[in-house]
Residue frames as a rotation matrix with the C-alpha (Angstrom) as fourth column:
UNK 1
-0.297 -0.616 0.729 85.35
0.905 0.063 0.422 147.23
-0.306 0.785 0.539 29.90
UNK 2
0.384 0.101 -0.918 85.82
-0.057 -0.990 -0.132 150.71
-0.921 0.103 -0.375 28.11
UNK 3
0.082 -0.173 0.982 85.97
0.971 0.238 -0.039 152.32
-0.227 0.956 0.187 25.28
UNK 4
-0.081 -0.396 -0.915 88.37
0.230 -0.900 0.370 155.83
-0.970 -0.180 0.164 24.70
UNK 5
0.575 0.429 0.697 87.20
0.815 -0.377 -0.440 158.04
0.074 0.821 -0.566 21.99
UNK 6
-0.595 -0.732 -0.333 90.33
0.756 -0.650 0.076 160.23
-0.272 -0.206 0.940 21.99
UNK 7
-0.958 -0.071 0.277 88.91
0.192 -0.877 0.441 163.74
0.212 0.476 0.854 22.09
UNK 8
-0.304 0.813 0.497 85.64
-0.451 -0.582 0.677 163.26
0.839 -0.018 0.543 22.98
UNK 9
0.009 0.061 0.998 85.54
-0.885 0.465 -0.020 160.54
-0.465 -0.883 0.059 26.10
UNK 10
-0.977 -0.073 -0.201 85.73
-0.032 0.980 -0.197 156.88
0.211 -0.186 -0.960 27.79
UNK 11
0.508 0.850 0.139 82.22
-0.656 0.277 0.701 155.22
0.558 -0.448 0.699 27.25
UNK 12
-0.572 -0.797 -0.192 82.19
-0.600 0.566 -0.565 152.18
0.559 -0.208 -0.802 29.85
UNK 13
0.236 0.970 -0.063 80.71
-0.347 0.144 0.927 149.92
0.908 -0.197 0.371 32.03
UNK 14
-0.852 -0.350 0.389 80.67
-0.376 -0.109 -0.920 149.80
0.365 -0.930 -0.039 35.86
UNK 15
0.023 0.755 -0.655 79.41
0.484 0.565 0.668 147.90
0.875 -0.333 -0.352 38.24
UNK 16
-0.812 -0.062 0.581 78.23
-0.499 -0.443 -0.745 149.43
0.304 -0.894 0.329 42.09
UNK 17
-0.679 0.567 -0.467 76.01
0.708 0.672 -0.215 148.05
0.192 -0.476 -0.858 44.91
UNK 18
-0.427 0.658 0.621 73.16
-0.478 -0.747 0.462 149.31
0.768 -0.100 0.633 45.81
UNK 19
-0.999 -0.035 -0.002 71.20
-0.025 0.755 -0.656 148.83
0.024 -0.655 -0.755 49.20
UNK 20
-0.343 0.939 0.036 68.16
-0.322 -0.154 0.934 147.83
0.883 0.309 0.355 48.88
UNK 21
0.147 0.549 0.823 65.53
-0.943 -0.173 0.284 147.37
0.299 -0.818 0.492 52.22
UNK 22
0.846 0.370 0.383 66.28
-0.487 0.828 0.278 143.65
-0.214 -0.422 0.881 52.32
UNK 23
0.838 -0.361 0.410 68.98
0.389 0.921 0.017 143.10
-0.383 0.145 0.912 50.12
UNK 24
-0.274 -0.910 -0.312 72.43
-0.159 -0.277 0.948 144.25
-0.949 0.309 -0.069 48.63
UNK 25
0.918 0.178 0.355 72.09
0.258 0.415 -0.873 144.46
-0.302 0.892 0.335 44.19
UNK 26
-0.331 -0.690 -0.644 74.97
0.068 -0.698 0.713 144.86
-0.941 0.192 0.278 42.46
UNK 27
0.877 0.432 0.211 74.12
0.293 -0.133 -0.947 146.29
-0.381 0.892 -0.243 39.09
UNK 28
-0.377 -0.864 0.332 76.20
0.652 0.007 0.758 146.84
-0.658 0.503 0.561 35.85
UNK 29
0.898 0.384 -0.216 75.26
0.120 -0.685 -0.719 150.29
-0.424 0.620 -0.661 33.93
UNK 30
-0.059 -0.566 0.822 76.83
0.869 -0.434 -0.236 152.59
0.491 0.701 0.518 31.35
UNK 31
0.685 0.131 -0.716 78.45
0.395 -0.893 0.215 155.77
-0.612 -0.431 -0.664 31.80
UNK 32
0.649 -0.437 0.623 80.25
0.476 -0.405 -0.781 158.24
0.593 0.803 -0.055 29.74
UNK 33
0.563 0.076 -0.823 82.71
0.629 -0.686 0.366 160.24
-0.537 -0.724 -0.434 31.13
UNK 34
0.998 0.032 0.056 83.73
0.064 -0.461 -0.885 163.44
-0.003 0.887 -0.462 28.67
UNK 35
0.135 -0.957 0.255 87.00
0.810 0.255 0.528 163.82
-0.571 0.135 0.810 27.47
UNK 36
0.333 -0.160 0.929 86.94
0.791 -0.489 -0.368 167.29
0.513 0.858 -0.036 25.19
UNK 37
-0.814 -0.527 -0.246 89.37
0.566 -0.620 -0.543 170.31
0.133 -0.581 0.803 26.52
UNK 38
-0.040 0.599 -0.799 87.66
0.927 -0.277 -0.253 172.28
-0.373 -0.751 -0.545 29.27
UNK 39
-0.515 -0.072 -0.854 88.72
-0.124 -0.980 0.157 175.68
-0.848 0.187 0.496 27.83
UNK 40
-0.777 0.555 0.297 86.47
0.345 -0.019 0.938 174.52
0.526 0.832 -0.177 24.40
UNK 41
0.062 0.976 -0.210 83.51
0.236 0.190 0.953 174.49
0.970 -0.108 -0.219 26.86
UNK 42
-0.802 -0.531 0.274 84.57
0.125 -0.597 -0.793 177.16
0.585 -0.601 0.545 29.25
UNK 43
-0.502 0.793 0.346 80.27
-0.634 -0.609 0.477 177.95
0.589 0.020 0.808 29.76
UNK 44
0.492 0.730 -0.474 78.86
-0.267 0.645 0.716 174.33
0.829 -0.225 0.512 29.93
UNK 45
-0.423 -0.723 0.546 79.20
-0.906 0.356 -0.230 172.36
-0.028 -0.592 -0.805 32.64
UNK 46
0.234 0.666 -0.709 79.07
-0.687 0.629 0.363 168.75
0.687 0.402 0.605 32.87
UNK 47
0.873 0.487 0.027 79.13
-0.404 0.691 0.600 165.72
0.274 -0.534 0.800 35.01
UNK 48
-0.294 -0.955 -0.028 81.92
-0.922 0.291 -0.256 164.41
0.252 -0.050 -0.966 36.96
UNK 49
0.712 0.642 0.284 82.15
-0.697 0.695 0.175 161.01
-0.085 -0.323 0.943 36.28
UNK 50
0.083 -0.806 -0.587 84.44
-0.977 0.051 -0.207 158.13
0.197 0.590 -0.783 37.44
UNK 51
0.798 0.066 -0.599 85.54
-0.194 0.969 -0.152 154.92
0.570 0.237 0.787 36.25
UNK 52
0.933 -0.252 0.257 87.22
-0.093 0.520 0.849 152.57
-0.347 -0.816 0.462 38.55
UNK 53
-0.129 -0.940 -0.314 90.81
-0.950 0.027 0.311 152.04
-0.284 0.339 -0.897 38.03
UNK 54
-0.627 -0.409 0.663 90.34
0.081 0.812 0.578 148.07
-0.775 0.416 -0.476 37.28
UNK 55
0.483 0.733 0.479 88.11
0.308 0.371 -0.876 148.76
-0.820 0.571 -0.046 34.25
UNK 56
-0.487 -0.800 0.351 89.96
0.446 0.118 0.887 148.00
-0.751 0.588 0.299 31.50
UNK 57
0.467 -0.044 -0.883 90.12
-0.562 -0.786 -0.258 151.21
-0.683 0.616 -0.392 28.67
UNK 58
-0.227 -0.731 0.644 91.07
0.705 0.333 0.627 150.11
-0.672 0.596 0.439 25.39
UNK 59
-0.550 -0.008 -0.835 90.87
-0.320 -0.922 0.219 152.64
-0.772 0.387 0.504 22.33
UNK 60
0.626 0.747 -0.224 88.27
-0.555 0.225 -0.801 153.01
-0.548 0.625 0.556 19.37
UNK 61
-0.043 -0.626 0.779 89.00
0.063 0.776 0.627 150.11
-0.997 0.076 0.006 17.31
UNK 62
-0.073 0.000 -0.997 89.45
-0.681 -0.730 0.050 151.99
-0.728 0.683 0.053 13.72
UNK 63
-0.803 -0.588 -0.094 90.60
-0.490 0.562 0.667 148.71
-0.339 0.581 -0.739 12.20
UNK 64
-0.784 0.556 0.276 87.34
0.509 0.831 -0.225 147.02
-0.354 -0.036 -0.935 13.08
UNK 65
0.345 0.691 -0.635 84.76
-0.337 -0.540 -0.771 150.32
-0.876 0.480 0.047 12.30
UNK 66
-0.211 -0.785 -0.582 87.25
-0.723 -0.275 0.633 149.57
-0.657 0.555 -0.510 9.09
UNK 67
-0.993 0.010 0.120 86.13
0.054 0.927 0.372 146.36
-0.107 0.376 -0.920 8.10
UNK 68
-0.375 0.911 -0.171 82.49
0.698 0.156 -0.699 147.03
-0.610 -0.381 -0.695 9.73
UNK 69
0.583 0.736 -0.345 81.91
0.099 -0.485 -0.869 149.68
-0.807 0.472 -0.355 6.79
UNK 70
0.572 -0.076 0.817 83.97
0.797 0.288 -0.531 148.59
-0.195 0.955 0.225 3.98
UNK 71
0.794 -0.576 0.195 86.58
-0.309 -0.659 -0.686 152.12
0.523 0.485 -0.701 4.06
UNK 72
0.552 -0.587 -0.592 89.33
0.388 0.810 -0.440 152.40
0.738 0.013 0.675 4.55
UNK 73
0.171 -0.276 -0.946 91.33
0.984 0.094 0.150 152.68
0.047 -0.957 0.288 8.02
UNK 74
-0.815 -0.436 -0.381 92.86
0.399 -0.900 0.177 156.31
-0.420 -0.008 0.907 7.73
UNK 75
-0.259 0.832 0.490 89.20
-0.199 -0.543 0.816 157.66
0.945 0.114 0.306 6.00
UNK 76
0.456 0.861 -0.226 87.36
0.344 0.064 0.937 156.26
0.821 -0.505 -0.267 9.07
UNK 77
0.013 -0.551 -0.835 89.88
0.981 -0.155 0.118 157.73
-0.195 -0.820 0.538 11.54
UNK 78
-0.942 -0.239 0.236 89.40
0.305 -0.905 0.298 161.17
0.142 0.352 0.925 9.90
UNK 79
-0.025 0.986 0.165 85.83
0.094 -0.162 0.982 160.97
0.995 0.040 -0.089 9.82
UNK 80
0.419 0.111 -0.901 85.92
0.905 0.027 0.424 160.25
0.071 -0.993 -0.090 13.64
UNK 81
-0.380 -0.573 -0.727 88.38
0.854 -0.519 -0.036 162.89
-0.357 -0.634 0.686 14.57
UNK 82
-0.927 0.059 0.370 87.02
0.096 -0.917 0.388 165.61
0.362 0.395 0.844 12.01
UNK 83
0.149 0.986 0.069 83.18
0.411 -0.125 0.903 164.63
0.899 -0.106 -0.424 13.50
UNK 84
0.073 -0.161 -0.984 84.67
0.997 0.006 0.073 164.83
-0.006 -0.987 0.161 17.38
UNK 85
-0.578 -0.454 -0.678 85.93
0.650 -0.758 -0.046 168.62
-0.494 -0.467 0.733 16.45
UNK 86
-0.752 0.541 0.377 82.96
0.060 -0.514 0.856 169.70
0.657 0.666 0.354 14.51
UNK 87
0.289 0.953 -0.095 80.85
0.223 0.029 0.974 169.21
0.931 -0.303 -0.204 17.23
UNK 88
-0.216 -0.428 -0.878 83.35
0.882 -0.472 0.014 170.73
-0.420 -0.771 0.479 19.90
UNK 89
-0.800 -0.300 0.519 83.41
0.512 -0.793 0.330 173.64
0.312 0.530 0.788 17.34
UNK 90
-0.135 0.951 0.279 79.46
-0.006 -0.282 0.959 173.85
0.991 0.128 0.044 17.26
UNK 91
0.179 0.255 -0.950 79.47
0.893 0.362 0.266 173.69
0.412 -0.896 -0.163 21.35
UNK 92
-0.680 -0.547 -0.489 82.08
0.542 -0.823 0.167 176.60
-0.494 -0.151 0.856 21.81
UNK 93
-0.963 -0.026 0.267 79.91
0.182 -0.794 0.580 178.63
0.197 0.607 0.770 19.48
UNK 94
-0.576 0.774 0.263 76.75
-0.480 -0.060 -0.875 177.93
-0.661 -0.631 0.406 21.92
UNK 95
-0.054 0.258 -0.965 75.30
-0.755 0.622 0.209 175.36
0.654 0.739 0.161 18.85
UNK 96
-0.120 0.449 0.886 73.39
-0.897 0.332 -0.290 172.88
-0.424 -0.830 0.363 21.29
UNK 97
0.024 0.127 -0.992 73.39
-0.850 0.525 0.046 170.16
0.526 0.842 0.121 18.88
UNK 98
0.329 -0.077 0.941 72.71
-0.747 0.588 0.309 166.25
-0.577 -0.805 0.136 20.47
UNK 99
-0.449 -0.804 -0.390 75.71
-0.822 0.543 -0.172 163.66
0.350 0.243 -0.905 19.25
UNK 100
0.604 0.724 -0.333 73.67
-0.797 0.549 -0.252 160.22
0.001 0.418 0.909 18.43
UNK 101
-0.339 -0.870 -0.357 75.05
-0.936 0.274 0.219 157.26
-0.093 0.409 -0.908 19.12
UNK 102
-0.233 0.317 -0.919 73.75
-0.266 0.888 0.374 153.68
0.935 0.332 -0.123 17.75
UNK 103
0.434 0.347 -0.831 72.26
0.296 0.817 0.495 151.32
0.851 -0.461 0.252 20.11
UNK 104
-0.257 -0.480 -0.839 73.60
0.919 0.146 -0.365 153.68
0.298 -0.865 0.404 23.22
UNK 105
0.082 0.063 -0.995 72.94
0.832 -0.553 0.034 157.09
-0.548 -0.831 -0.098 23.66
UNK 106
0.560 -0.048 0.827 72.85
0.684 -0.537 -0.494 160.69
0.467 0.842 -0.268 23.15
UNK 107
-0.580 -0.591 -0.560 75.22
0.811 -0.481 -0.333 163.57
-0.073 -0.648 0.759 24.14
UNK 108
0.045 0.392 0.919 73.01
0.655 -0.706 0.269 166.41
0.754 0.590 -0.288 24.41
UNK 109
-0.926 -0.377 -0.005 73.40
0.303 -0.738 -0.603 170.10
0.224 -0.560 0.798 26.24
UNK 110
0.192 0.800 0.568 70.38
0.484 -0.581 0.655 171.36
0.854 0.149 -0.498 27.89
UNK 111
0.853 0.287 0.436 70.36
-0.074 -0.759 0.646 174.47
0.517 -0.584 -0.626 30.13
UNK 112
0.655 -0.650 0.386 74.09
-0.652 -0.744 -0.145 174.62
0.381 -0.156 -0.911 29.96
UNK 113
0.200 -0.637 0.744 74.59
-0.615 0.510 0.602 171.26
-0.763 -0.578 -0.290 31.14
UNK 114
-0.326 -0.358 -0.875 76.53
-0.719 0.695 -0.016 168.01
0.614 0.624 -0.484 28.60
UNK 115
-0.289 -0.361 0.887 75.55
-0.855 0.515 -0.069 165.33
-0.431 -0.778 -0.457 29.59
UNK 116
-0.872 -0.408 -0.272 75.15
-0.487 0.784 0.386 161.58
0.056 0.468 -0.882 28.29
UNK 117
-0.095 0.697 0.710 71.71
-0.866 0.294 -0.405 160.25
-0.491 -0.654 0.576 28.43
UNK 118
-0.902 -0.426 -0.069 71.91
-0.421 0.834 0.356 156.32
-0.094 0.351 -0.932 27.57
UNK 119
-0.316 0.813 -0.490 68.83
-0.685 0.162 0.710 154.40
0.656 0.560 0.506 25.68
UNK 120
0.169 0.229 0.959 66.92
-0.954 0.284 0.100 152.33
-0.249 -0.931 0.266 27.74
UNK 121
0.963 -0.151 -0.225 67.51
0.048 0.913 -0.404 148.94
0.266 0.378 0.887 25.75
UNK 122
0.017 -1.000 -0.008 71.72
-0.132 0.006 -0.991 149.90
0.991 0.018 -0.131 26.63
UNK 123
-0.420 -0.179 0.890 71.17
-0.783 -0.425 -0.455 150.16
0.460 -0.887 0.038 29.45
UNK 124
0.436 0.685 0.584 68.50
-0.768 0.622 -0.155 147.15
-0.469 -0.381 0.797 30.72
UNK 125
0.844 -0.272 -0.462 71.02
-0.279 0.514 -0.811 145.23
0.459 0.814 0.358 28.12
UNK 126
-0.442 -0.878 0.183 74.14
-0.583 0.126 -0.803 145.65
0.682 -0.461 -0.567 30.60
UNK 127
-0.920 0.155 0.359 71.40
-0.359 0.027 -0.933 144.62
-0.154 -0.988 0.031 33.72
UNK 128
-0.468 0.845 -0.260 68.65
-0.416 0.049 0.908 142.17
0.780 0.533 0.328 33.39
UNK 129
-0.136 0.423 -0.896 67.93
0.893 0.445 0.075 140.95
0.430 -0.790 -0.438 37.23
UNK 130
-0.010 0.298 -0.955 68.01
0.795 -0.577 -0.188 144.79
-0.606 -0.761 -0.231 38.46
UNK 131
-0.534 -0.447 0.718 67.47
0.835 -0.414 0.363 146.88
0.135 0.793 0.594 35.81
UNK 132
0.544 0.695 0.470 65.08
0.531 -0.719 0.449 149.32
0.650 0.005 -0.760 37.02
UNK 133
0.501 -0.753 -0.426 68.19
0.621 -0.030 0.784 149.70
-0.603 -0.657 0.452 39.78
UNK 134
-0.372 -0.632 0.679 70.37
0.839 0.083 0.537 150.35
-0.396 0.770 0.500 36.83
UNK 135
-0.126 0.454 0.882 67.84
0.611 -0.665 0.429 152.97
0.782 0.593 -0.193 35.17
UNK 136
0.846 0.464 -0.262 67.36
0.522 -0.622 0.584 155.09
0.108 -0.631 -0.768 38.27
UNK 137
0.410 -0.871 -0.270 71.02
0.438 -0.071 0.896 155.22
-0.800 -0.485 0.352 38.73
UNK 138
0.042 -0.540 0.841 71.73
0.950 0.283 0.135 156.08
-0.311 0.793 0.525 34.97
């Protein structure tokens, strides 16, 4: 399952095998893969990362952030979209700033590169028979 943050990327989760000396793991991790226009962030570069075609994308659920903090739908859909292009803004203008998210991860730029680095509790949370699999791979 996924989740599409119009404008800034599809978090998700993916499973892949790994061989190990005796055995075959499959493991379930996070990954991010960005979504913000290439010509904002003409300098950086960042990971190419993809998600299988059967993992099912669905879009930020506004309705539920909506309930889950008491505003209303069209404020918390502004906030999102006006935070997504304040921090494209502050990229384009070489403003390195790292994008915090709860209980998952941060987006931060070092030495030119974006990239997603996910918390170890998200991660070892998706994968509890091969998580150290999972964390090498993340």
């Amino acid at each position: 399952q996924g989740v599409l943050v119009t404008g800034l990327g599809t978090f998700a989760m993916v499973q892949e095998r790994f061989h190990g000396e005796e055995e075959v793991y499959v493991v379930r991790r996070p990954v991010f893969r960005l979504d913000i226009d290439a010509l904002r962030l003409q300098e950086l570069a960042f990971p190419t990362v993809v998600i299988p075609g059967d993992v099912k994308i669905k879009a930020l659920n506004y309705k539920w952030l909506s309930r889950a903090t008491s505003f209303p739908q069209h404020v918390v859909e502004d906030c999102v979209q006006e935070t997504i292009l304040l921090y494209s803004f502050q990229l384009r203008n070489r403003q390195r700033l790292a994008f915090a998210f709860k209980d998952i991860g941060v987006l931060s730029c070092k030495d030119d590169v974006l990239c997603m680095r996910f918390y170890y509790d998200c991660v070892t949370g998706l994968e509890s028979k091969a998580s150290r699999i999972a964390l090498l791979h993340t």
